[in-house]
N, C-alpha and C positions, 0 to 999 in steps of 0.2 A: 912083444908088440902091445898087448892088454894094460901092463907095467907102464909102457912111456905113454900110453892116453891117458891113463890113470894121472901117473906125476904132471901131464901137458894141461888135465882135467883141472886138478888141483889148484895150479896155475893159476889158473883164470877165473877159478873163484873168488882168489886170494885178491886179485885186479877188479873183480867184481862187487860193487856194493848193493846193497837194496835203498829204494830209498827211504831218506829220512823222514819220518813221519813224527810231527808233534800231537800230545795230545791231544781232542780236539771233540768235537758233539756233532755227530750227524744228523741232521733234522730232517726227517722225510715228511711231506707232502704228499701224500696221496699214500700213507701208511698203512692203510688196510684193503689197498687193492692188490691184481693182480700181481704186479711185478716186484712191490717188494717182498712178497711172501715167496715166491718162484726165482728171482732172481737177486734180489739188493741183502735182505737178511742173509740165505746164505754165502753169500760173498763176503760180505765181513766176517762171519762165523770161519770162512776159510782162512782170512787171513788170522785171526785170532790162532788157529791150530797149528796155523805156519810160521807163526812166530815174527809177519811182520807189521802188528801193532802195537802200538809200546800199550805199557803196561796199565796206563789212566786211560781213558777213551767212553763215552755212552752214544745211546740211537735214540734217535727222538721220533717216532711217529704220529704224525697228524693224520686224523680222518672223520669222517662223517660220523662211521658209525661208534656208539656210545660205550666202547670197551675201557674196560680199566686197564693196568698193566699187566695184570695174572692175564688176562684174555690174549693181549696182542703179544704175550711169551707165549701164549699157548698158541695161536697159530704160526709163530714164528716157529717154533718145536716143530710143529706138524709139517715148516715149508720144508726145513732142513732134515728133517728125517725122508721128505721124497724127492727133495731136488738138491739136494748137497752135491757138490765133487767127496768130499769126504764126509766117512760115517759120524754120529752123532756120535760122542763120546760124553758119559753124564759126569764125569768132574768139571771138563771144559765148559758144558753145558751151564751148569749150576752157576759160575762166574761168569760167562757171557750172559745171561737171564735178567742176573742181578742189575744187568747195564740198560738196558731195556725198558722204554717210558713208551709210556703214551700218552696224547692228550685230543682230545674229541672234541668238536668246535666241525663251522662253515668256512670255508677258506672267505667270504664274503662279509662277514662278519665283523667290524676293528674289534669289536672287544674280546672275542678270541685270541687278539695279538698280544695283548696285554697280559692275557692270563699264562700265552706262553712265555713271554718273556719271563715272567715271576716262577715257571715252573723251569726253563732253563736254568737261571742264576741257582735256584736249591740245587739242579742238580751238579753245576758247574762248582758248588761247596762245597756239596756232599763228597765229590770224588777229586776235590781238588784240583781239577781242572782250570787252565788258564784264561778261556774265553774265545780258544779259536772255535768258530764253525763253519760246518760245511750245508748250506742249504740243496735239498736235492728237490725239486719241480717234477714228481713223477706224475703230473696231473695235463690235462688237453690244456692247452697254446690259450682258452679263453680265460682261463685261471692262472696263466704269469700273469696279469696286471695287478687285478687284487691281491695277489699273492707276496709280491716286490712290494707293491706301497703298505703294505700292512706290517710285513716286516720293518721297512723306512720308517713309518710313523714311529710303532712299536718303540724305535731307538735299537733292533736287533741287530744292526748291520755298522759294519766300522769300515771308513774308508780305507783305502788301499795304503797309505802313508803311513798305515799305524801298525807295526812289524810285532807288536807285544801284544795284537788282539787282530788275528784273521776271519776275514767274512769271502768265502768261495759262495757259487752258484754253481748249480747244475743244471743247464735244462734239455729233458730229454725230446726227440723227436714228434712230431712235424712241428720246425717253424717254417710255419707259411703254407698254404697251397699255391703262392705263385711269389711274382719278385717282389710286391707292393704291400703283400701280407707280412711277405716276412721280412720286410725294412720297418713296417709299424712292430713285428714284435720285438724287433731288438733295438728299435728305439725307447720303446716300454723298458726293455732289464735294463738297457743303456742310461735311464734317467736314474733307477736307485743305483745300479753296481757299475765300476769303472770295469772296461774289457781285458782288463787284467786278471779281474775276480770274477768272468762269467768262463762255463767250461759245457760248451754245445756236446754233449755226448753222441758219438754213433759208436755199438756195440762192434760193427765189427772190426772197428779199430783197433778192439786190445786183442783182438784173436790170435795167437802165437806165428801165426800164419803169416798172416795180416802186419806183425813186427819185424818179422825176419824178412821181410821183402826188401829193406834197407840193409841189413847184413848179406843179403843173398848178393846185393851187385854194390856194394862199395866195401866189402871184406873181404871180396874175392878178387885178387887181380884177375882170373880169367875170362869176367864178362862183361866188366864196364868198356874195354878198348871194341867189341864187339855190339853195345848194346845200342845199335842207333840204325839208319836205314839203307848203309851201306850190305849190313848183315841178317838185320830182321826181315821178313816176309810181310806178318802184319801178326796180329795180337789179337785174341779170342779172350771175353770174359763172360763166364755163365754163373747166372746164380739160380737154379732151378726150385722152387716150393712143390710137393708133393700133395701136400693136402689144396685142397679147393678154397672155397670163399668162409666158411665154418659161419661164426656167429658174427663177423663184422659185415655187413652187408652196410652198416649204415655209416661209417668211418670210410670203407672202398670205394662206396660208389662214387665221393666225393675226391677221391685219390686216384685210383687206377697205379696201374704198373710204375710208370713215368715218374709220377713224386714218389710213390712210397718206396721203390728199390734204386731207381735209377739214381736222381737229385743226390742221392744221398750217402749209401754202401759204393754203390758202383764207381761214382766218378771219385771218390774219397781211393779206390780201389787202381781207379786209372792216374791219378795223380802218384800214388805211391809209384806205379812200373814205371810212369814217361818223367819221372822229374827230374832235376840236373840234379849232381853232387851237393850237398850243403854243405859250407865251410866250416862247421862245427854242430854240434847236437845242440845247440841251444833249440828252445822251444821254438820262439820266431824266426830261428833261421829255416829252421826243417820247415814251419806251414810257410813259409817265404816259397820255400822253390815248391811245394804243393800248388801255391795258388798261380803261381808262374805259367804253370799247365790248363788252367780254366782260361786265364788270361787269353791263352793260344790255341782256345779250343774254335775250329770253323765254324761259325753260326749254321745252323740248320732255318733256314726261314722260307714263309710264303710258301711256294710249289715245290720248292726243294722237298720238305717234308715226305712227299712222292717216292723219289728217288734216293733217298738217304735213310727213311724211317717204316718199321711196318709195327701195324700194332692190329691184336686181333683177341677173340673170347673164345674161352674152352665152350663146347657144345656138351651134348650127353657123351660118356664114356664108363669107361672102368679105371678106377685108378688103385694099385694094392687090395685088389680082390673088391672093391665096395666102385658100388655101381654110383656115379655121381650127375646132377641131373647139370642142365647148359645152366650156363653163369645167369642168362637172364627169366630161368625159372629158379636162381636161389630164393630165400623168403628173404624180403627185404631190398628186393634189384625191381628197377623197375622194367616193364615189357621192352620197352624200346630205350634202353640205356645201351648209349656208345663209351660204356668204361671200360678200358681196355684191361685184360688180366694176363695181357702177354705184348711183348715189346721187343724191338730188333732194332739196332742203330748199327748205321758205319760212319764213322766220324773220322775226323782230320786234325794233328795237332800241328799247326802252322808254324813250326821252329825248325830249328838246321837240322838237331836230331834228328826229329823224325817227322820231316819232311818229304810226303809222298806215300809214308806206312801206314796201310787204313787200321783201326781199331772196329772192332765187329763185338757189339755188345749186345745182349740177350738175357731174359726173365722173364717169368711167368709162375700163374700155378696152376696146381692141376696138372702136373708134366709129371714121367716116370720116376722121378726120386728128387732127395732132397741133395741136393748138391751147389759148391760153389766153387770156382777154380780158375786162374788164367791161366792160361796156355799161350806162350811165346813161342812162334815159328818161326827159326831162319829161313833163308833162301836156297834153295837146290844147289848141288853142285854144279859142276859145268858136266856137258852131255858128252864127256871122257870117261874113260877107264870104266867106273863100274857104275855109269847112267848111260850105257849109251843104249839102250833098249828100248824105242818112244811107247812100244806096249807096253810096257813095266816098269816104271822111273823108280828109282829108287827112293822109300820116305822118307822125307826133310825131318832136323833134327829139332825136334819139338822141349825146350821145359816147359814145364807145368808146376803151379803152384796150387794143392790143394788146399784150400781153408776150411771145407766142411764136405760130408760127416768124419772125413780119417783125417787128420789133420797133417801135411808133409810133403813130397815134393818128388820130381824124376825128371830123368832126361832120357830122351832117347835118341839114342845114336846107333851105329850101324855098323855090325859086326860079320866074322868071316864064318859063314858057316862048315864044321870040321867036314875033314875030306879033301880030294886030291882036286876039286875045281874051284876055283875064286869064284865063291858065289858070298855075295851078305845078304845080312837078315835083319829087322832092326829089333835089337833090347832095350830093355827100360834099366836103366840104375835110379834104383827106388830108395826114398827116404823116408820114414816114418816116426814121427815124433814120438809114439806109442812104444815102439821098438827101439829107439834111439838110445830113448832114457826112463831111469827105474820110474819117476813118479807122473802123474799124468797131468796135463797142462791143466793152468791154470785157466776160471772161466773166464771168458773176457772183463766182466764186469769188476772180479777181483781187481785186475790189473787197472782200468782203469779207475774204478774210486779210490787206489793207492797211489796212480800219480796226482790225483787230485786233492788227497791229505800231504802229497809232499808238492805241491804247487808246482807239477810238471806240466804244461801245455801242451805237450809236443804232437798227441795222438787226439786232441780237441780242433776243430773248426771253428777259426775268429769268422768274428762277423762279416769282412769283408769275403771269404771266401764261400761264405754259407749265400751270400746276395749276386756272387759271380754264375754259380752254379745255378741260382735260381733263373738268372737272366736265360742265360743260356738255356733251359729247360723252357722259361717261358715261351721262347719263340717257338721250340717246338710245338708248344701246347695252341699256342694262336695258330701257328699251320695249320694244325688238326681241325681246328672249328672253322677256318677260310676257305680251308680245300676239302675236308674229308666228308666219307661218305654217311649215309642215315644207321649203315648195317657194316660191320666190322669181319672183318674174314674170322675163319671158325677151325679150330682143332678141338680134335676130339679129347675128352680128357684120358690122361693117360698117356698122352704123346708130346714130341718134344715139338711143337707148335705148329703154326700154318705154312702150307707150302709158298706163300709168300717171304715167309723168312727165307727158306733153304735158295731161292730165286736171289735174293739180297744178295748175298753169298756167292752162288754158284755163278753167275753171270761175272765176275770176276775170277773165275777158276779158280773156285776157292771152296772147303766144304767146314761144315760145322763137324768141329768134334765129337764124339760117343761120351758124354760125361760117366 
């Protein structure tokens, strides 16, 4: 049996390619802050070890403060030696180092654009390089505009028509805090770059998890004839934060739950499970049937927000042993702030599919662990053979899809307990990425800044779908301020939110999962 996985294994490598990646120049934006040291550096350093960027390639980091390139290798060294997937190796090292610029300047500044350009073209000689790049925006939403016309002026940026000189964008998260924010910002990147060459990143896109959602129900004949509201119950997605408000007090209070997880992981999340089939993997066919699903999503508005929506604030508690005070004695919240740090929706997507299947969504922080997962429930049996008990029903056959912290997947179905009486029990058939296979996933960031050096869209949100989602968030958000109240219900930290939620829920016979 180990023999024919192996040759089956083989197979499908042999079917399988990585993508093409041309040489190319990273240029980051915001290069001496937190995340590319924590997350962007090592992710190319991953692919470097893995063999999938070719052999010409440099990083360009832009920032405030005044390092030369020995400095911004030496905290790159120091990201990848504490937050690498893989250990720092000093030959790899030594040649990835070599690739590694810096240049220090005010993103606000034109004549900072000028000196990059002149510092790009040396390095694009020096290593031979062709002239494609990839712009990465890892700076706040008020720095794309300066950012784009500076590069435009500059002359940095080649239209989209010219196939022998690529110009990509990246812009990472929040655009927008409502619908009209974030149609000004992507009218801003919209004026330098065509929507071909901008690539909206959400991390958890590239999560292995996150990918296989598409493999799990159109590679499997056994769940797509199933997967609609003849056989579904309804669909649970939780993404729980363990840690509290930490040092962003002055970024949350202006966000709350609603933008920062919902708008954006979650329903990116919910489009993945409820979308139809796409007739081929192109990029825009797959965000085509994604946005299909926001299109169909029921509005939540005015009073509805009542009965569809709850949203509440951790109080004092304990969370992982460390005593945490209520959200609005963090430093930096104000006394009487209504932002919410926890969120409850039940929504409706208005298509044939799944027509009438409520979706039950949920986040917060300050809750017992870090976790994120859907969980698909079918519908009960019929109240025959072995449900017919009203004290004891028998439990519905649950998947679940875990995306964080174990990365992998189970079903539970319902088995015969040994012994001379027909009794079942229900088992999990568990899947573990970890266990599956020898090496351990890749971090999401790898994967997607390698379909963005091989100009794959398919795991990025176009414009249109980043302003459908907002709409739809806005109304909830005008709910909130028409109808809602001065003081926001309260759980304690450390728990899995306010009895307001489990009411949402339970008033349909229905319960929240144990993540």
């Amino acid at each position: 049996m180990t023999k024919a996985i192996e040759k089956e294994s083989a197979a499908q490598k042999k079917n399988n390619t990585s993508p093409t990646v041309e040489p190319c120049s990273l240029v980051i934006f915001g290069g001496s802050g937190d995340l590319t040291r924590r997350k962007l550096l090592p992710a190319v350093y991953n692919l470097v070890i893995d063999g999938l960027l070719p052999e010409n390639y440099s990083v360009v980091g832009i920032g405030r403060k005044s390092w030369t390139d020995d400095e911004f290798r030496r905290v790159a060294r120091e990201g990848i030696e504490k937050f690498s997937r893989q250990s720092l190796q000093e030959d790899k090292w030594e040649e990835f180092a070599r690739r590694l610029h810096y240049v220090s300047g005010a993103i606000d500044d034109p004549d900072m654009y000028h000196g990059l350009r002149t510092r790009i073209e040396e390095i694009e000689a020096h290593f031979d390089l062709p002239g494609h790049r990839i712009f990465y925006l890892a700076i706040p939403p008020t720095s794309f505009a300066p950012s784009c016309q500076g590069l435009q002026r500059a002359g940095l940026i080649y239209p989209p028509e010219l196939p022998e000189r690529v110009s990509r964008v990246i812009v990472e998260k929040p655009i927008g805090h409502d619908l009209e924010s974030a149609k000004s910002i992507n009218a801003t990147i919209g004026e330098v770059f065509d929507e071909s060459q901008i690539y909206r990143i959400d991390h958890y896109l590239g999560k292995e998890t996150v990918q296989n959602i598409m493999v799990l129900r159109f590679a499997n004949s056994i769940f797509e004839p199933i997967w609609n509201h003849k056989y579904i119950d309804h669909v649970q997605i939780t993404v729980s934060e363990a840690e509290g408000l930490g040092t962003r007090a002055t970024y949350y209070e202006e966000a709350g739950a609603l933008r920062d997880m919902v708008q954006n992981h979650i329903l990116q999340l919910l489009c993945l499970i409820a979308m139809e089939p796409p007739y081929s993997l192109d990029p825009d066919v797959v965000r085509n049937a994604r946005m299909e699903v926001l299109r169909c999503l029921h509005p939540i508005k005015g009073k509805d927000v009542e009965k569809f929506t709850v949203r509440a604030q951790y109080s004092h508690g304990k969370a992982h042993d460390q005593e945490v005070p209520g959200y609005r004695r963090e430093e930096g919240v104000k006394a009487d702030s209504t932002t919410e740090t926890f969120v409850a929706l039940k929504l409706f997507i208005e298509n044939w599919r799944w027509s009438g299947v409520p979706f039950y969504l949920r986040t917060g922080k300050a809750m017992p662990g870090r976790a994120s997962e859907i969980a698909v429930q079918f519908k009960d049996i019929p109240e025959i053979l072995f449900n017919t008990n009203p004290e004891a029903r028998q439990a519905p056959n649950v998947l679940t899809l875990r995306i964080q912290p174990e990365e992998g997947m189970s079903l539970r179905i319902m088995s015969k307990i040994p012994g001379s009486r027909a009794r079942s029990h229900p088992v999990e058939m568990d899947f573990k990425y970890g266990d599956a296979f020898d090496a351990p996933s890749p971090e999401a960031y790898e994967r997607l800044l390698l379909d963005v050096m091989a100009g794959d869209a398919s795991l990025f949100m176009r414009r249109d779908a980043v302003e459908a989602s907002w709409a739809w968030i806005t109304d909830i958000l005008q709910g909130w301020k028409d109808h809602g109240g001065k003081w926001l219900p309260e759980y304690p930290a450390g728990t899995w939110g306010p009895v307001e939620a489990d009411k949402l829920i339970e008033t349909d016979g229905r319960q929240w999962r144990l993540v």
